[in-house]
N, C-alpha and C positions, 0 to 999 in steps of 0.2 A: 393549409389555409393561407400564410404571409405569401406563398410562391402566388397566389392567384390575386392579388391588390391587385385589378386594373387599374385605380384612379390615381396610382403612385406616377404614373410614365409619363404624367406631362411636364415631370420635374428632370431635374438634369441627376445624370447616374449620381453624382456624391452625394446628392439630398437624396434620393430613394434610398438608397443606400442605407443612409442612419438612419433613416426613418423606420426601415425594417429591423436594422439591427436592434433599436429602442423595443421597437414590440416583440421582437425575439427576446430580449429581456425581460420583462412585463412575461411573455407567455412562460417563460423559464421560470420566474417566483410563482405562476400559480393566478395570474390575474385574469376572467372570464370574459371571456369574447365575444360571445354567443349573441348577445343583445347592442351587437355596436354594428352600425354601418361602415362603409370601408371610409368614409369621413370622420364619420367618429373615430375611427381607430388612428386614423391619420392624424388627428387633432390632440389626440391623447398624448401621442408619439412626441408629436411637436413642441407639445408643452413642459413633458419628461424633460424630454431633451434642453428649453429652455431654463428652466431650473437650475439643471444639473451643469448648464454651461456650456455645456458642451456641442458643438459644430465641427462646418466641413474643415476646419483650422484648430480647434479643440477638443483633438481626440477624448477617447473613456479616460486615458488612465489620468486625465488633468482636470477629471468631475471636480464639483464643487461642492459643499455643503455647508451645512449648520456652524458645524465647528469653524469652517473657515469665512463665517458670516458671510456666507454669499446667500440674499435673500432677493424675493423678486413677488413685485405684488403682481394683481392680475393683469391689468395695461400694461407694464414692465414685460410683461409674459409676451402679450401681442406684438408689442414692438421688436422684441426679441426674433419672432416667428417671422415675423413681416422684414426683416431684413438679414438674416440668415435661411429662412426654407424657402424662400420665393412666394410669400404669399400679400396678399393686401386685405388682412382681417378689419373690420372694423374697431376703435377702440370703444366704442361702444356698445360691444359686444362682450363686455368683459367680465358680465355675469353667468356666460356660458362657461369662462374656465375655474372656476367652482362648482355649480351646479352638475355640469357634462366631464369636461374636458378632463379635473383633476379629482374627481369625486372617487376613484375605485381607487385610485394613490393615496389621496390620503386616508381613508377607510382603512387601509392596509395597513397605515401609517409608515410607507417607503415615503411620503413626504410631510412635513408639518406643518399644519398653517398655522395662521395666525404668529408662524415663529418672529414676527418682529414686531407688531402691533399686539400683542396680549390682548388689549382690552377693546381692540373692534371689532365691530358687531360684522356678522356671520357675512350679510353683501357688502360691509365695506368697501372698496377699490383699493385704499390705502391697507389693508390686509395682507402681510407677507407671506410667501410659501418655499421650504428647502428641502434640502433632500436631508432625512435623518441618517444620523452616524454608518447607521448599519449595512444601509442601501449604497450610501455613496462608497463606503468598504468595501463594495461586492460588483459593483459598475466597473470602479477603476481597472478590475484585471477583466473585462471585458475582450477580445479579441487576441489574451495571451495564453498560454500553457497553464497558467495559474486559475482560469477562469471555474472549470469542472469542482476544482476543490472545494474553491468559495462559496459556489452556489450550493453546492452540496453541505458545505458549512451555515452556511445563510438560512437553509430550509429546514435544516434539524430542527426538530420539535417545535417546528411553526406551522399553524395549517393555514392553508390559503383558501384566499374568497371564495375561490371556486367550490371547491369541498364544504367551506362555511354555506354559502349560499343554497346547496344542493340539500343541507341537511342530511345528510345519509344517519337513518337509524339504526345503521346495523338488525336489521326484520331478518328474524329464521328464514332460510329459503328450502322448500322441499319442493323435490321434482315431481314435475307430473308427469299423471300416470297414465301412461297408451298400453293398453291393453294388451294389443298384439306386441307390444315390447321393440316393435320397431324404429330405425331412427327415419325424423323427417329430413328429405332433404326440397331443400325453397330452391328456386329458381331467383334468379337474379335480379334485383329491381325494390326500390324502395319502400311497395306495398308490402311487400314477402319480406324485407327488413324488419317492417314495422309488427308482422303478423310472428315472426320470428322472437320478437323481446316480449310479446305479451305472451306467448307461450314460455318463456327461458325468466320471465321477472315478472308477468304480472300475476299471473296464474301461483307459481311456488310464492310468494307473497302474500298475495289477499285472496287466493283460495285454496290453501295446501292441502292434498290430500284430494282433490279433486280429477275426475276422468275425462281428458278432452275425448269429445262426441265429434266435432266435426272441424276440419278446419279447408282449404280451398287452395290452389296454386295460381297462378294468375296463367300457369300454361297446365294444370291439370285438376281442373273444378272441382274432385273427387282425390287428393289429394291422400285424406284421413276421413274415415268418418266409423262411427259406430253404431251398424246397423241395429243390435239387439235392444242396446241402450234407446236408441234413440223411436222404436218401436214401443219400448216399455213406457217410455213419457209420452204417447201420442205425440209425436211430432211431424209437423207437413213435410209434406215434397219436397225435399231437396233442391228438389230440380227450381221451387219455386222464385216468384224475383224477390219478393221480400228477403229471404235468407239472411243472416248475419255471415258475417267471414268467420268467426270463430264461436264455436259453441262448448263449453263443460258443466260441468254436473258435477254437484259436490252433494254424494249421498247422505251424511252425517246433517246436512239438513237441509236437507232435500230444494237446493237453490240449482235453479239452472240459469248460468250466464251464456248471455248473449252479445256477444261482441264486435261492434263494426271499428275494423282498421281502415280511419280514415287518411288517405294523401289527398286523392284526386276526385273522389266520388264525398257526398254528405255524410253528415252524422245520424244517430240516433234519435230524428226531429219527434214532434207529436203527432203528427200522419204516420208515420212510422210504426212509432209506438202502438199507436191503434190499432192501425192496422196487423200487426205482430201477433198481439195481442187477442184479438178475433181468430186468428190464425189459430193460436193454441189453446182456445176455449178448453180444449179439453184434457189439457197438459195441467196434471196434479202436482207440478212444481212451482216453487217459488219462484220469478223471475228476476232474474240483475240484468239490469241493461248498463251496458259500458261501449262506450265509445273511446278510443284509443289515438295517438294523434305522435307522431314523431318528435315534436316540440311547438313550445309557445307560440311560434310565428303562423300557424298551420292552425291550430287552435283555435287562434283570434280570429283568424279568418272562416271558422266556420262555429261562433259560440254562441252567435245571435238564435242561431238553428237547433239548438241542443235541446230536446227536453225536457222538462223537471220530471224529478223522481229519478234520475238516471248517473249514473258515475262517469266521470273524465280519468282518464289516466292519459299521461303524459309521458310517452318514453325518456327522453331523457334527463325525467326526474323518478324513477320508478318507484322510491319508494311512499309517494303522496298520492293523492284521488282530490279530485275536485268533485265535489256533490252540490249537482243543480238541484236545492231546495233548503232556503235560509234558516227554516226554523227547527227545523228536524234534529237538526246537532249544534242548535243557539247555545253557546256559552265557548268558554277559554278553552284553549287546549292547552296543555299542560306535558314540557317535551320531559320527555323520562331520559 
């Protein structure tokens, strides 16, 4: 992902330069990328980097921190930025570098706010921010022999945002079950990616013990599918357009999921559903409708269209479901 920055090359090599190496650091403790623009991530970079002291004349191993009372409020920060990375931020902008800029740093707590003003309030300006002991410990051997050790010392029994964020609940996963006992194999392309994890994590998850019926290739329609089965639940034509990309069937209570892996084409809307629906009048199963999505950004752009009554899963959170319908499971949840 750092090798693809485009918007790093209007800088001269020794500011790209640290500016990657900063989020080579950052990606090295564990810190989530996923929801930043390549500005965002460039601004974060920037900020670290001011902190920490460090520029094209300030190498890693001469970081700064806490202990060495080097503090820096948010304007401080700008000014910083604005006359070592080449940039002309506004100072008036300097509620972005708390809010945006240094928010998953200190969350982490690789930097500390408030470390010089204690008692100002959260938008203060006057609000100081450094790097804590432990970060600036593990920066300095940055770019030498000693670096691997450090970070590896630094990481021990610390989990990072990333994994925090993710929530992973550790969910039993059992395989599922293809009849014929054969393996699939997908064709190349980020539909069959996507058609891929809901069969390997969504399926042994949230319906273990269940038989895929039918699933699609994007270059062999017929891919998988289960004639006997899918004769025993009256189910339409195959050939039909309505079709989901993914179908199974979880005997033990008699639910059949129907699943569209969205990239390129819509979700599971309420036309859909009707229509699907009408379709299988005379299907003695339960239905699930799940619509499946690579991640957040792909999602968003197709949630307005979602139906109620119907589950979301998110690949690269596998083990959560979004349920379009508020009152159905109104109350806490409560993580085990």
């Amino acid at each position: 992902m750092l090798n693809n920055l485009k918007s790093f090359n209007k800088k001269s090599d020794d500011v790209k330069n640290l500016i990657l190496e900063a989020l080579t650091i950052l990606n090295d403790t564990g810190i989530p990328f996923e929801n930043f623009t390549e500005r965002g991530l460039e601004k974060m970079a920037m900020s670290f980097l001011a902190v920490a002291n460090v520029n094209t004349k300030n190498p890693w191993r001469e970081a700064k921190g806490i202990e060495d009372n080097f503090r820096l409020g948010s304007r401080e920060i700008i000014n910083y930025i604005n006359e070592h990375f080449e940039e002309n931020i506004s100072s008036g902008s300097y509620d972005d570098i708390r809010r945006k800029d240094l928010k998953l740093l200190t969350i982490a707590e690789f930097i500390i706010k408030a470390a010089g003003k204690i008692e100002a309030a959260t938008n203060d300006p006057s609000r100081k921010y450094a790097l804590s002991k432990d970060f600036k410990n593990l920066i300095i051997y940055y770019n030498t022999p000693n670096y691997p050790k450090s970070l590896k010392l630094f990481m021990r029994d610390r989990e990072t945002l990333a994994e925090v964020f993710k929530r992973n609940r550790n969910l039993k996963r059992i395989s599922v079950s293809i009849p014929s006992g054969e393996k699939l194999s997908f064709s190349a392309g980020l539909h069959n990616d996507l058609q891929k994890a809901i069969i390997e994590e969504f399926l042994p998850i949230f319906a273990p013990g269940c038989e895929l019926l039918y699933v699609g290739d994007t270059s062999n329609k017929m891919l998988f599918y289960n004639k006997d089965v899918l004769s025993k639940l009256n189910f339409f034509e195959l050939s039909h357009d309505e079709l989901p990309d993914i179908l199974a069937y979880l005997p033990e209570r008699n639910w059949l999921f129907l699943i569209e892996a969205v990239h390129s084409s819509g979700p599971l809307s309420e036309v859909r559903i009707h229509q699907l629906k009408k379709l299988l009048s005379a299907c003695p199963a339960e239905f699930v409708f799940v619509t499946a999505f690579l991640n957040r950004e792909t999602f968003k752009t197709w949630a307005s269209q979602i139906a109620w009554e119907t589950e979301v899963w998110i690949a690269d959170n596998p083990e959560h479901l979004i349920h379009f319908n508020g009152d159905k499971f109104l109350g806490p949840y409560i993580q085990k």
